[in-house]
Backbone as JSON, one array per atom type, in Angstrom:
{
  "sequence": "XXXXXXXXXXXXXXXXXXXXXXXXXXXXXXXXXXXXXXXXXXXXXXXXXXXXXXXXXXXXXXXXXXXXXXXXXXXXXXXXXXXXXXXXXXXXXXXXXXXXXXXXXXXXXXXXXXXXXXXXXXXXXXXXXXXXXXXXXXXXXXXXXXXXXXXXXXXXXXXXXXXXXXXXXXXXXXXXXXXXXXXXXXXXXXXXXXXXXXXXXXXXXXXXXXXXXXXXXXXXXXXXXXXXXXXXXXXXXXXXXXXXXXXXXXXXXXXXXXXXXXX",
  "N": [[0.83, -1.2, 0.0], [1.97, 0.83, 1.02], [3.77, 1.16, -1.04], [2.6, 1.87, -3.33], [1.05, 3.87, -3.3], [3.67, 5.85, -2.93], [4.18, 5.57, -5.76], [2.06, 6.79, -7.23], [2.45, 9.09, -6.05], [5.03, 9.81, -6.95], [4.39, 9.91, -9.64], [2.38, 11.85, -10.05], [4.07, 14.15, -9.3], [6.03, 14.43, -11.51], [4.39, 15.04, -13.56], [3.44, 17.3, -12.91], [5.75, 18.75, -13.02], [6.78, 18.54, -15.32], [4.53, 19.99, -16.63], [4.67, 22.48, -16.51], [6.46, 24.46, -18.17], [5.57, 24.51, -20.24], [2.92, 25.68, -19.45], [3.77, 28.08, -19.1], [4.83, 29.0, -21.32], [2.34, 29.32, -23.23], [1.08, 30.87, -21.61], [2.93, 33.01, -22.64], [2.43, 33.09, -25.07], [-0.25, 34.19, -24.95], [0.14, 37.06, -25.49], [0.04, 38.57, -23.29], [1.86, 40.62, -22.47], [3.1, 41.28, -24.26], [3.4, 43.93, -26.65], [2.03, 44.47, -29.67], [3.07, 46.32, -32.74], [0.16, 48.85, -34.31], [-0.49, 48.02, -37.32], [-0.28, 49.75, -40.55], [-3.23, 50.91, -43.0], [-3.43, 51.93, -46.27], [-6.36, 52.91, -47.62], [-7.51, 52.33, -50.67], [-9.61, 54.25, -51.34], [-8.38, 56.75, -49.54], [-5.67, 57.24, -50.53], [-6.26, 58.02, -52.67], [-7.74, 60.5, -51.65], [-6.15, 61.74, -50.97], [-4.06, 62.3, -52.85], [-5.83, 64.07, -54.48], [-5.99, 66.35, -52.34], [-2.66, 67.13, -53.01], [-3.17, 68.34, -55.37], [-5.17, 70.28, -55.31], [-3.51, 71.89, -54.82], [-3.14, 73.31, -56.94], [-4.12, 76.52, -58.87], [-5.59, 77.92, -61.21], [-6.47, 80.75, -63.2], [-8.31, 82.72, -65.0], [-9.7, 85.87, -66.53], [-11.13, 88.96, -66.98], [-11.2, 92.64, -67.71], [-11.24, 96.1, -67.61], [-8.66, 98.44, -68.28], [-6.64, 101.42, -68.53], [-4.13, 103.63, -69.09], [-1.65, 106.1, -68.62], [0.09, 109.06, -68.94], [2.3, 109.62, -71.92], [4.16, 111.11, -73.69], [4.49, 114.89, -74.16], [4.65, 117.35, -76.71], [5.96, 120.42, -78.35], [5.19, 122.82, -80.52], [7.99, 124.95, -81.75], [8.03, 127.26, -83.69], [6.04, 129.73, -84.97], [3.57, 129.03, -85.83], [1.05, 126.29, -86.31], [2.33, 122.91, -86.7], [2.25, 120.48, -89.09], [1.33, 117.32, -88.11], [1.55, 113.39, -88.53], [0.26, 110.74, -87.61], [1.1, 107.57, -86.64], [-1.67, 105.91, -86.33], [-3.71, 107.62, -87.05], [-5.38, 110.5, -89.21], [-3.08, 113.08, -90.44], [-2.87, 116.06, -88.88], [-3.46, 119.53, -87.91], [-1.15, 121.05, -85.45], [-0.57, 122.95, -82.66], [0.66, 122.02, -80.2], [0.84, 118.96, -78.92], [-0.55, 116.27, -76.73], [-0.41, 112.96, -75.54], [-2.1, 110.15, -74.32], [-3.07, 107.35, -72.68], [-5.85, 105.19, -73.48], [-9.04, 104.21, -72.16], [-8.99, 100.49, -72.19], [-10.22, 97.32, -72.97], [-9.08, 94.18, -71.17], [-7.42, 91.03, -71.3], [-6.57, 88.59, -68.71], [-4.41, 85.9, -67.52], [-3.38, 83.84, -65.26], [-1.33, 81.6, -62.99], [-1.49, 79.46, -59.88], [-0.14, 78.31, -57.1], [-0.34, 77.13, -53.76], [1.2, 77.91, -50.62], [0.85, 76.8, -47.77], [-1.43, 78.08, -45.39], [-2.11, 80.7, -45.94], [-0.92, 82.24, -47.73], [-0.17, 82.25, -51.18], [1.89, 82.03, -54.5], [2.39, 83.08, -57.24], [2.1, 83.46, -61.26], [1.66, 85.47, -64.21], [0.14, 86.52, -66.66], [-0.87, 89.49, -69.2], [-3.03, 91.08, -71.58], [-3.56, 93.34, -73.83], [-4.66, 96.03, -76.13], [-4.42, 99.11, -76.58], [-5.96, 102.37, -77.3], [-4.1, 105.57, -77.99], [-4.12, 108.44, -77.11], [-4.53, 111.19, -78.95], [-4.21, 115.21, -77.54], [-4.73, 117.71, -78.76], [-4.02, 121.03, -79.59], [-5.22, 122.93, -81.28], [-5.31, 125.76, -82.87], [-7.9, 128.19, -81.06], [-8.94, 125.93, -79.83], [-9.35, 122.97, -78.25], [-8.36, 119.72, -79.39], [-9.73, 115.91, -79.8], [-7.21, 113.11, -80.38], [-7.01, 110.26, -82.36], [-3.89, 108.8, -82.3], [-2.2, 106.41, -82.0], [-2.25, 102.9, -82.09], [-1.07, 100.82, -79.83], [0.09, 97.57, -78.64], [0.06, 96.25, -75.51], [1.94, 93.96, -73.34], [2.37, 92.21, -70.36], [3.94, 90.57, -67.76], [4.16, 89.05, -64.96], [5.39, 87.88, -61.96], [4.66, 86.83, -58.81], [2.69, 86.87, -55.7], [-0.32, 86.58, -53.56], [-1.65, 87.13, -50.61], [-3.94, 86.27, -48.4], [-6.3, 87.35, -46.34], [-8.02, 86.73, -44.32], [-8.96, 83.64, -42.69], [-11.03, 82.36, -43.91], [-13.16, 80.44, -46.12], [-14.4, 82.0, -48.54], [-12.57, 84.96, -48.75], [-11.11, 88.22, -48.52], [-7.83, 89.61, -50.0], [-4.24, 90.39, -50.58], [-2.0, 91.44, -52.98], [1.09, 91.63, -54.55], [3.23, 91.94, -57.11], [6.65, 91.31, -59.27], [6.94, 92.79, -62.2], [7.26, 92.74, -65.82], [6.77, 94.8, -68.17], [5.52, 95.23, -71.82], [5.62, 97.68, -73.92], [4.38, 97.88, -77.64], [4.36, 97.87, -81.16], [3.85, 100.51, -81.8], [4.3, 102.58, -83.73], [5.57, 104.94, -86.18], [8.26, 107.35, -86.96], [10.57, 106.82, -85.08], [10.77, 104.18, -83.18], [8.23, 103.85, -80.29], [8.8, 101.48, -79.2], [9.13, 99.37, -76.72], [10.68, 97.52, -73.5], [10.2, 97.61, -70.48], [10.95, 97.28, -66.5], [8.47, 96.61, -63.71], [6.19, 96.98, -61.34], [3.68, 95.71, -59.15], [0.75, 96.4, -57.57], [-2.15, 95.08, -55.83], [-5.67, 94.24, -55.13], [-8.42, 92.67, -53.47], [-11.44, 90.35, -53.57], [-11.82, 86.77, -53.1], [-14.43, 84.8, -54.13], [-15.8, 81.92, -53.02], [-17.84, 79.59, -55.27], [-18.14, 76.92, -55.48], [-16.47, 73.77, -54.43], [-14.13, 73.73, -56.2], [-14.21, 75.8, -57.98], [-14.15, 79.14, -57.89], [-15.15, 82.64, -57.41], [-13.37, 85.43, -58.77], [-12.56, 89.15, -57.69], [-10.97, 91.88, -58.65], [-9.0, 94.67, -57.86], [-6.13, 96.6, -59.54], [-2.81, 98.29, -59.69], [-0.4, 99.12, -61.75], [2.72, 99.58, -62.5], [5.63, 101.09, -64.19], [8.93, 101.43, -65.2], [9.99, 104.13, -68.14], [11.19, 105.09, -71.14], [11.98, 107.66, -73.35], [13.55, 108.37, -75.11], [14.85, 108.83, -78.53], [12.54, 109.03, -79.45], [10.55, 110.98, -81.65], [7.95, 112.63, -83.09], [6.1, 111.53, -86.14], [6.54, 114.45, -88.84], [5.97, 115.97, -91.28], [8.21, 117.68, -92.6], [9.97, 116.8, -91.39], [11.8, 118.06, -89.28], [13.66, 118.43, -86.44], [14.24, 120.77, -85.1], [11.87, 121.89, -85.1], [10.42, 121.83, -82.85], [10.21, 120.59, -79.43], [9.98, 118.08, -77.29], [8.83, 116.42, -74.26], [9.27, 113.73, -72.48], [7.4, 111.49, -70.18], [9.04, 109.76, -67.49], [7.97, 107.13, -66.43], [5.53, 104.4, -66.36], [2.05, 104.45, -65.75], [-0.58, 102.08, -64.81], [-4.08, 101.53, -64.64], [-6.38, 98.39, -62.98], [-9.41, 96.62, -63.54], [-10.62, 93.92, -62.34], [-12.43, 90.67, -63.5], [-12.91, 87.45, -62.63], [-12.4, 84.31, -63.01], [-11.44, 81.16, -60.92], [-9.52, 78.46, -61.5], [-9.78, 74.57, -59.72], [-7.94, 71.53, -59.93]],
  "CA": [[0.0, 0.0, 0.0], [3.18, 2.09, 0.91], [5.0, 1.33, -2.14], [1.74, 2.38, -4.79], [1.53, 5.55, -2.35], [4.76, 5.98, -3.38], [4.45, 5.42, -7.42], [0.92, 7.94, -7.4], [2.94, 10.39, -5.81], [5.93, 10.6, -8.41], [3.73, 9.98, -11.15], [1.88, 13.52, -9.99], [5.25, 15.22, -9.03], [6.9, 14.33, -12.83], [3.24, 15.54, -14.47], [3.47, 18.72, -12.61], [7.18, 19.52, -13.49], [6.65, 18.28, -17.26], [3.55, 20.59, -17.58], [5.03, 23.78, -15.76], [7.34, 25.16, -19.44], [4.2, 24.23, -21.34], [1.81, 26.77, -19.09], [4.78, 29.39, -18.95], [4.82, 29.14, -22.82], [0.99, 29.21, -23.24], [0.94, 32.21, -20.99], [3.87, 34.12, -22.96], [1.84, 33.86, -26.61], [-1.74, 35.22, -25.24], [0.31, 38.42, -25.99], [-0.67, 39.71, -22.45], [3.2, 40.89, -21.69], [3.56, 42.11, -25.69], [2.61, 45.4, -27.68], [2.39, 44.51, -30.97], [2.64, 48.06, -33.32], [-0.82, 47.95, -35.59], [0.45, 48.1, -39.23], [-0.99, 51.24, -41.08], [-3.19, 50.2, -44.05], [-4.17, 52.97, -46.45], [-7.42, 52.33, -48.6], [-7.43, 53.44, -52.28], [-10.11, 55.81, -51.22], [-7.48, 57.23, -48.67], [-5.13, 57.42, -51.24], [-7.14, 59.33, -53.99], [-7.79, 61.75, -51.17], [-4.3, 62.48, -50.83], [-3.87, 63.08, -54.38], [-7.3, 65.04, -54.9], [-5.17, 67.53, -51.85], [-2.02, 67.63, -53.63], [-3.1, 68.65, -57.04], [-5.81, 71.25, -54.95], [-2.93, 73.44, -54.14], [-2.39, 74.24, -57.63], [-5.3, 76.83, -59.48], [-5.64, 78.18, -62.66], [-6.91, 81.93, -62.79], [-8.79, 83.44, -66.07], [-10.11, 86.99, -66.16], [-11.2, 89.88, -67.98], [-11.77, 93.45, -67.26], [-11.14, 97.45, -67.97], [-7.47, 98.98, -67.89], [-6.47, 102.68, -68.56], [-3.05, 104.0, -68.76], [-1.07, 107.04, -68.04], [0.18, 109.96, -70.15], [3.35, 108.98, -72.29], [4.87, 112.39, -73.68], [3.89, 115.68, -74.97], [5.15, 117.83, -77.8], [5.1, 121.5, -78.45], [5.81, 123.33, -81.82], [8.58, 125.88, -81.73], [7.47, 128.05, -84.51], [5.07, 130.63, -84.47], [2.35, 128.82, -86.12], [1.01, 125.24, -85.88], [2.83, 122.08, -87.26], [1.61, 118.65, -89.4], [1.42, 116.18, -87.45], [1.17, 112.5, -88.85], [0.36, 110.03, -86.36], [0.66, 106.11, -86.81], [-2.71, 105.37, -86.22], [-4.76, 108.52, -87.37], [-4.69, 111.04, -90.31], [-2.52, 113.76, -90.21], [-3.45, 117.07, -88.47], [-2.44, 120.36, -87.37], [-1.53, 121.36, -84.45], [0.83, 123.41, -82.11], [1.15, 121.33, -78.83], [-0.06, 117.65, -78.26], [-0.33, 115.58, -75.05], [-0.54, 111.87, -75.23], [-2.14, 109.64, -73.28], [-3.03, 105.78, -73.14], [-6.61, 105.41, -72.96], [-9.75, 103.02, -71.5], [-9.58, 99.3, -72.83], [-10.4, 95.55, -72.23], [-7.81, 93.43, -71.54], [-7.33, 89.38, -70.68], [-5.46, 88.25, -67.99], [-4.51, 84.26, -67.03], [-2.32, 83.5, -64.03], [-1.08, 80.16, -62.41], [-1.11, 80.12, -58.69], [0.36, 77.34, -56.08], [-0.85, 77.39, -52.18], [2.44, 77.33, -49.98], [0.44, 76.89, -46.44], [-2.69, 78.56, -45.3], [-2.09, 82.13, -46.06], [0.4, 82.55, -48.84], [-0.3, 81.77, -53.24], [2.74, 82.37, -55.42], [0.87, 83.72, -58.75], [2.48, 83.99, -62.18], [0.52, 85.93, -64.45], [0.01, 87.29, -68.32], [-2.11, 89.92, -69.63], [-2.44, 91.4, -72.52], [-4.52, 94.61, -74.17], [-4.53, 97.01, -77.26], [-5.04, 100.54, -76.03], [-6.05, 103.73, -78.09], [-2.9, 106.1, -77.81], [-5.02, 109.74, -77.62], [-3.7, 112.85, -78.83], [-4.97, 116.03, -77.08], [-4.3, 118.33, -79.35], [-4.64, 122.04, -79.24], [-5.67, 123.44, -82.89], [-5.93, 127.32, -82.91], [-7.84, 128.21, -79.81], [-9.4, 125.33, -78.93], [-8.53, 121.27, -77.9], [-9.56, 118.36, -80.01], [-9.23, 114.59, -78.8], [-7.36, 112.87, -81.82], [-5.93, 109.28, -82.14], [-2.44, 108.78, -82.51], [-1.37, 105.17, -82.18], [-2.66, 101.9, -81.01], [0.22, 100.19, -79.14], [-0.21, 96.51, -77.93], [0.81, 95.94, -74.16], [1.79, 92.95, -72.87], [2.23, 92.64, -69.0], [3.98, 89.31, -67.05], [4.93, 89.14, -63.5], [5.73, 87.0, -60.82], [4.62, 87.59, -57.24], [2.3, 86.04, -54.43], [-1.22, 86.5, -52.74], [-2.05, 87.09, -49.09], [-5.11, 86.01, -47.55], [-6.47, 88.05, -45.22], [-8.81, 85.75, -43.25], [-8.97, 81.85, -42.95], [-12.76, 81.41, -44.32], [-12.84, 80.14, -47.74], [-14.39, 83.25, -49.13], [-12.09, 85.67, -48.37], [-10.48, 89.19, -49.07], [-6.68, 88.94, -50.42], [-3.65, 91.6, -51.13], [-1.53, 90.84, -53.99], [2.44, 92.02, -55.06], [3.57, 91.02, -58.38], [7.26, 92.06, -59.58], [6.46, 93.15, -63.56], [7.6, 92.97, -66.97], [5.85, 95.48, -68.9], [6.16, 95.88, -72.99], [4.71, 98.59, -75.29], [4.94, 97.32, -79.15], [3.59, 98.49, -82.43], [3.32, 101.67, -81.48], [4.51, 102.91, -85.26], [6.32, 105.92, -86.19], [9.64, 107.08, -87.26], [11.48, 106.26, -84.61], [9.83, 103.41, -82.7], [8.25, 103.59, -78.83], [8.58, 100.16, -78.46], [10.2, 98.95, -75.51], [10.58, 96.75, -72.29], [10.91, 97.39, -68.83], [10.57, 96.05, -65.52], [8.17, 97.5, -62.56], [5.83, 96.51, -60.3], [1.95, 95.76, -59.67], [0.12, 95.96, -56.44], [-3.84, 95.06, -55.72], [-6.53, 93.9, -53.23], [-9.8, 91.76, -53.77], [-11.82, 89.39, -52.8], [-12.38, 85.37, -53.72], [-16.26, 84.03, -53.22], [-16.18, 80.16, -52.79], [-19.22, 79.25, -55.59], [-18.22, 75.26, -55.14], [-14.96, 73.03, -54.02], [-13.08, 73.58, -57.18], [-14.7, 77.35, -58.69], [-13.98, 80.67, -56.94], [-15.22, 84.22, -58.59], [-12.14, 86.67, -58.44], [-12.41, 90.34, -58.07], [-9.72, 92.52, -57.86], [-8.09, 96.05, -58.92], [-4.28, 96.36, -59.32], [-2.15, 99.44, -60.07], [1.51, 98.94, -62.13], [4.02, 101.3, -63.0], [7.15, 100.57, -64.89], [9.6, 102.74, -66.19], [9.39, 104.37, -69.32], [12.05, 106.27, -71.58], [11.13, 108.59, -74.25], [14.7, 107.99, -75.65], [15.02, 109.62, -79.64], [11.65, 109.09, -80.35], [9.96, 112.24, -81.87], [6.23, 112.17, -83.67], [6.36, 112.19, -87.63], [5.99, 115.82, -89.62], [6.11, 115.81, -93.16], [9.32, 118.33, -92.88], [11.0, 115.83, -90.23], [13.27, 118.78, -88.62], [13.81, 117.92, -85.01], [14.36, 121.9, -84.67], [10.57, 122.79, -85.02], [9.36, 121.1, -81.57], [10.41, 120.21, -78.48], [9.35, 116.58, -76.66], [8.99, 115.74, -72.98], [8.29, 112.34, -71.93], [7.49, 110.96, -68.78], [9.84, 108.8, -66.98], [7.34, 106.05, -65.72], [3.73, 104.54, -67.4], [1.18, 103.78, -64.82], [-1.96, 101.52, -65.14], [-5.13, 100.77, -63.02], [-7.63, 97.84, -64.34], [-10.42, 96.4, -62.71], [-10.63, 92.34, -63.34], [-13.1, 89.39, -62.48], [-12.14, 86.35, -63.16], [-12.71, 82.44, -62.54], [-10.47, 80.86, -60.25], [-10.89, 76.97, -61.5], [-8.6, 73.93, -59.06], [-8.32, 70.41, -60.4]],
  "C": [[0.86, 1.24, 0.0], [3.54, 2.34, -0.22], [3.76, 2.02, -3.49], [1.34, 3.78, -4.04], [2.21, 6.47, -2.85], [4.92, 6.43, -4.62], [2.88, 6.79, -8.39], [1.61, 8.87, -7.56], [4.07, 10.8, -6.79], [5.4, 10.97, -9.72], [3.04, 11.69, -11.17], [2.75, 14.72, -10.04], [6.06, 15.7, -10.92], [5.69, 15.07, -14.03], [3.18, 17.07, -13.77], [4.53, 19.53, -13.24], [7.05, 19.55, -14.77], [5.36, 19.54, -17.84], [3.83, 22.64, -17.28], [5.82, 24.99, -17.64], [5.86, 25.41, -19.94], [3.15, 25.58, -21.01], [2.82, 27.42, -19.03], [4.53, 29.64, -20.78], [3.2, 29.52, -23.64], [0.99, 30.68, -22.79], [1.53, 33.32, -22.1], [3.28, 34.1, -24.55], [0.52, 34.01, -26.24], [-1.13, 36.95, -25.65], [-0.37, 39.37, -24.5], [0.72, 40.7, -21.87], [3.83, 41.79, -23.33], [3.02, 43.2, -26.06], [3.14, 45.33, -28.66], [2.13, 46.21, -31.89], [1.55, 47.61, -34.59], [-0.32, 48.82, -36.85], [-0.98, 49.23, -39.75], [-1.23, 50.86, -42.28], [-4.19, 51.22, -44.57], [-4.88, 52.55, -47.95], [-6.87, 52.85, -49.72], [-8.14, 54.7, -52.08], [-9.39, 56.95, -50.55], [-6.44, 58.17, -50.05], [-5.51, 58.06, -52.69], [-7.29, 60.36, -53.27], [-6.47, 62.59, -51.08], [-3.86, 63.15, -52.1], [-4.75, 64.04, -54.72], [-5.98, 66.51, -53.99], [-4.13, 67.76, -52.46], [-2.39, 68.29, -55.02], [-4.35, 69.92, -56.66], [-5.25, 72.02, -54.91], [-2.33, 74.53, -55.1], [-3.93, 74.99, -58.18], [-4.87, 77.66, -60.74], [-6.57, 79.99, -63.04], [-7.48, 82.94, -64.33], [-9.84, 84.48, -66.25], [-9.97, 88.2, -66.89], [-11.63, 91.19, -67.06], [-11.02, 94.98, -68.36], [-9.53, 97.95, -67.36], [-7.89, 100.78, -68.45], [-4.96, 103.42, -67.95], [-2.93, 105.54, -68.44], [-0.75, 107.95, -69.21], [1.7, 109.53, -70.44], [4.16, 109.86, -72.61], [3.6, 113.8, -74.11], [4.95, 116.5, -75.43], [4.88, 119.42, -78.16], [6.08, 121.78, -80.17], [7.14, 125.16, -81.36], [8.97, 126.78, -82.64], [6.81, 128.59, -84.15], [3.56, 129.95, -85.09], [2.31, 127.09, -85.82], [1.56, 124.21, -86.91], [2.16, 120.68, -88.08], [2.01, 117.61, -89.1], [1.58, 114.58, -88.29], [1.38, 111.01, -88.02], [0.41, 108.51, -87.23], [-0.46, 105.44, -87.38], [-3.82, 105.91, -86.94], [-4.75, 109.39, -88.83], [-4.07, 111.89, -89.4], [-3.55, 115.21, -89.73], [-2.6, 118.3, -87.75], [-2.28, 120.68, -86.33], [0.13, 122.11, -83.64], [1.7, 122.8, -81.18], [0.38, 120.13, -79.14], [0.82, 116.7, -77.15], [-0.54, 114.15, -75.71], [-0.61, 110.5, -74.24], [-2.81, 108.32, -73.95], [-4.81, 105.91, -72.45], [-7.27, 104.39, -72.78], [-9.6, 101.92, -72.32], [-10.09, 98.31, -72.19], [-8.98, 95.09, -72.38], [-7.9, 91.79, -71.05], [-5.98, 89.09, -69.53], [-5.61, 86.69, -67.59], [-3.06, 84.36, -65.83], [-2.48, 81.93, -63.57], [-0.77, 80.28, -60.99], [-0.87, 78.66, -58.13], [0.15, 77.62, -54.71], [0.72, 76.56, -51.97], [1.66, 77.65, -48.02], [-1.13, 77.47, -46.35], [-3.32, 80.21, -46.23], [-1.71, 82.91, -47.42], [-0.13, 81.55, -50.71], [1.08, 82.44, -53.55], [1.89, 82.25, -56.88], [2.55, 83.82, -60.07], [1.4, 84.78, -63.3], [0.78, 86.68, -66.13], [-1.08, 87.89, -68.57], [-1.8, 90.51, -70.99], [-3.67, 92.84, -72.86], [-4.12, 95.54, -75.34], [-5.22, 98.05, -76.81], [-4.92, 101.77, -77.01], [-5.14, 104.52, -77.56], [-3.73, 107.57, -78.39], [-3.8, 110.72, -78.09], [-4.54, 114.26, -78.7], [-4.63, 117.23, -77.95], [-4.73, 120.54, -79.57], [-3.96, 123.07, -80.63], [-6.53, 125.12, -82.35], [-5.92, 128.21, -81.29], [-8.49, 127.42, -78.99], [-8.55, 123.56, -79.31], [-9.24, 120.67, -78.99], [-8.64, 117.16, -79.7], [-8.65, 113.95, -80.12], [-6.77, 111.02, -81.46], [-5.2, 109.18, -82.97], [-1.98, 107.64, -82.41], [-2.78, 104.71, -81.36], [-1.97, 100.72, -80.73], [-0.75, 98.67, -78.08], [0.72, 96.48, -76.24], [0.37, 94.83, -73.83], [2.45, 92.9, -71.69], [2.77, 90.79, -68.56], [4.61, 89.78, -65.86], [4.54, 87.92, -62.72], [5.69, 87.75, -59.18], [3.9, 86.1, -56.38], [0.7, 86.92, -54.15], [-1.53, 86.14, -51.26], [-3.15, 86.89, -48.77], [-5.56, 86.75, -46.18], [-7.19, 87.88, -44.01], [-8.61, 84.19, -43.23], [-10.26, 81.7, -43.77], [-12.35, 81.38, -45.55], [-13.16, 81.14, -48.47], [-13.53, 84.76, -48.47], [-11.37, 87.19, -49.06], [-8.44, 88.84, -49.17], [-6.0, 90.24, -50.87], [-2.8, 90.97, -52.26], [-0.14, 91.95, -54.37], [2.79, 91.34, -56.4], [5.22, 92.4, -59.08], [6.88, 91.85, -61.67], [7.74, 93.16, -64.81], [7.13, 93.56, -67.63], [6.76, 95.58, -70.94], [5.16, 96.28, -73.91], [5.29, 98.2, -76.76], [3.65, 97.81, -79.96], [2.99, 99.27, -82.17], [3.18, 102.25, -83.21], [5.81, 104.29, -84.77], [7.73, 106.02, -86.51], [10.49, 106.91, -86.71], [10.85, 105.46, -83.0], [9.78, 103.88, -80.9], [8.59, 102.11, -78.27], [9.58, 99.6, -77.62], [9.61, 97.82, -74.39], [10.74, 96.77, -71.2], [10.17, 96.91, -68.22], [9.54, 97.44, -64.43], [7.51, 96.64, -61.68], [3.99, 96.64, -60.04], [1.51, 95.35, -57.95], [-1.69, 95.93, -56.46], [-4.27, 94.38, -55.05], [-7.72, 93.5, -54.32], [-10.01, 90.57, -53.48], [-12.5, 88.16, -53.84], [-13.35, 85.3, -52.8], [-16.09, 82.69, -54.02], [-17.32, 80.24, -54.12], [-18.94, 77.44, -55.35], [-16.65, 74.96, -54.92], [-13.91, 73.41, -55.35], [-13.24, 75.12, -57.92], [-14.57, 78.13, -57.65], [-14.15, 81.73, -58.1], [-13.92, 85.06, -57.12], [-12.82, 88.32, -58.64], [-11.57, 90.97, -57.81], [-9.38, 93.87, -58.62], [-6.82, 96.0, -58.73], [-3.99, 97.99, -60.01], [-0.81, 99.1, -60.4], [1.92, 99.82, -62.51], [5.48, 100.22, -63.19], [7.43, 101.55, -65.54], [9.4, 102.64, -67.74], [10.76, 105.33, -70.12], [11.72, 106.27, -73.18], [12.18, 108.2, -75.38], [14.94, 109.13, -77.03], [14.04, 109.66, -80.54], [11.19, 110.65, -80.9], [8.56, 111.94, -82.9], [6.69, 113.09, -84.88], [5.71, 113.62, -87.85], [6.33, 115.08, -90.74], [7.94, 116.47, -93.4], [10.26, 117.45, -91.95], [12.22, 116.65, -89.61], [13.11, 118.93, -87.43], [14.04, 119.87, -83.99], [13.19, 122.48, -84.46], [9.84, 121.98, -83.89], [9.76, 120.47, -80.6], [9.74, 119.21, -77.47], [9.95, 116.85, -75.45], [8.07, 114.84, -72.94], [8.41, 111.88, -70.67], [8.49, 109.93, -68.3], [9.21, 107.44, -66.09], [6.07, 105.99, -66.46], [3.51, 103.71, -66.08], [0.15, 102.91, -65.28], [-2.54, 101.44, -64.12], [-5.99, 99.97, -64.24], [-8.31, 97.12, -62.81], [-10.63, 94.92, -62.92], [-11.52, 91.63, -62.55], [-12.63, 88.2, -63.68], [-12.66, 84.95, -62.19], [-11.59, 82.08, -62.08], [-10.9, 79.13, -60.67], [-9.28, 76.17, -60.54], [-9.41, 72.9, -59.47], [-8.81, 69.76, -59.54]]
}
């Protein structure tokens, strides 16, 4: 009775020790002692959203409106009576003094803009316009309005857009450094030229859906201007009968709306 006493009791002692690894091992994969990291799994729909935001931050900017330039030179006769004029654009006419100035048109403008954060667009931008080139002319004793050229201007610059609130419809200031160039003006010794200036303006984008925004905005540029050896045709072409001053800068103001479209 002793000795099967005996053979119980090891048999329990050797089934305890043998099963002891087994429940240690059991224990150590329920994972209650681990932190597995959960693996990051991004849908397709995920992944179209991501792309839909990158390709939001670029927009596309097309827009029309009303410009109106600045005065370019004027001319007097230094004779005692009045001189024949013959303008580019107009017939010829007489006159003692004329003023010239750049007057109301339409013009097109397209720009490309990129969002760098909340606040901030980097803008490139092209416009373009054909403006009536007046001549004020002062026949006898009174004025008459005449035209004298019609000079193409074409306008590019590079700048940026500020935002002036967070809401999606918002008001916005705008810097743009300028390329300005007057061409086919005419005449015997050409205006046409290129310089550089500068374009500032303010207006406000209205949200109409996720991808359309209406633009409004006014801008003001100025770029230098030199008069250089031009002089306005006569028939007698003697540089002794009339004295030219030209301004040293051409201004503009225009008024633009425009469609803002984002892919």
């Amino acid at each position: 009775m002793t000795s099967q006493l005996r053979v119980v009791t090891v048999c329990l002692l050797g089934s305890l020790v043998l099963g002891l690894p087994a429940a240690a091992q059991t224990r150590g994969n329920t994972g209650r002692h681990q932190v597995e990291k959960p693996k990051v799994v991004v849908t397709e729909q995920e992944a179209e959203q991501a792309r839909n935001q990158e390709n939001n931050l670029w927009s596309f900017n097309l827009g029309f409106g009303g410009m109106v330039g600045s005065r370019l030179f004027q001319v007097e006769s230094l004779t005692d009576g009045p001189i024949i004029w013959d303008p580019p654009a107009g017939p010829p006419f007489n006159a003692t003094r004329l003023e010239t100035n750049l007057e109301r048109s339409l013009n097109l403008d397209f720009s490309v803009g990129r969002d760098f954060g909340t606040w901030f667009t980097a803008r490139g931008s092209v416009s373009y316009t054909r403006m009536d080139m007046s001549a004020e002319a002062l026949m006898g004793e009174g004025g008459h309005i005449l035209l004298f050229a019609r000079p193409n201007v074409y306008m590019m610059g590079l700048g940026g857009r500020a935002r002036l609130v967070r809401a999606p419809s918002h008001p916005f200031l705008s810097l743009e450094l300028m390329s300005v160039t007057l061409a086919d003006v005419g005449g015997g010794h050409s205006l046409d030229q290129t310089n550089l200036g500068y374009r500032i303006g303010g207006g406000y984008m209205q949200v109409l859906s996720p991808t359309i925004k209406l633009r409004l905005e006014a801008r003001f540029t100025r770029s230098a201007f030199d008069i250089g050896s031009y002089r306005p045709d006569t028939p007698r072409h003697d540089p002794e009968l009339h004295v030219i001053e030209g301004e040293s800068h051409l201004s503009f103001f225009e008024v633009l709306i425009g469609v803002e479209f984002r892919p």
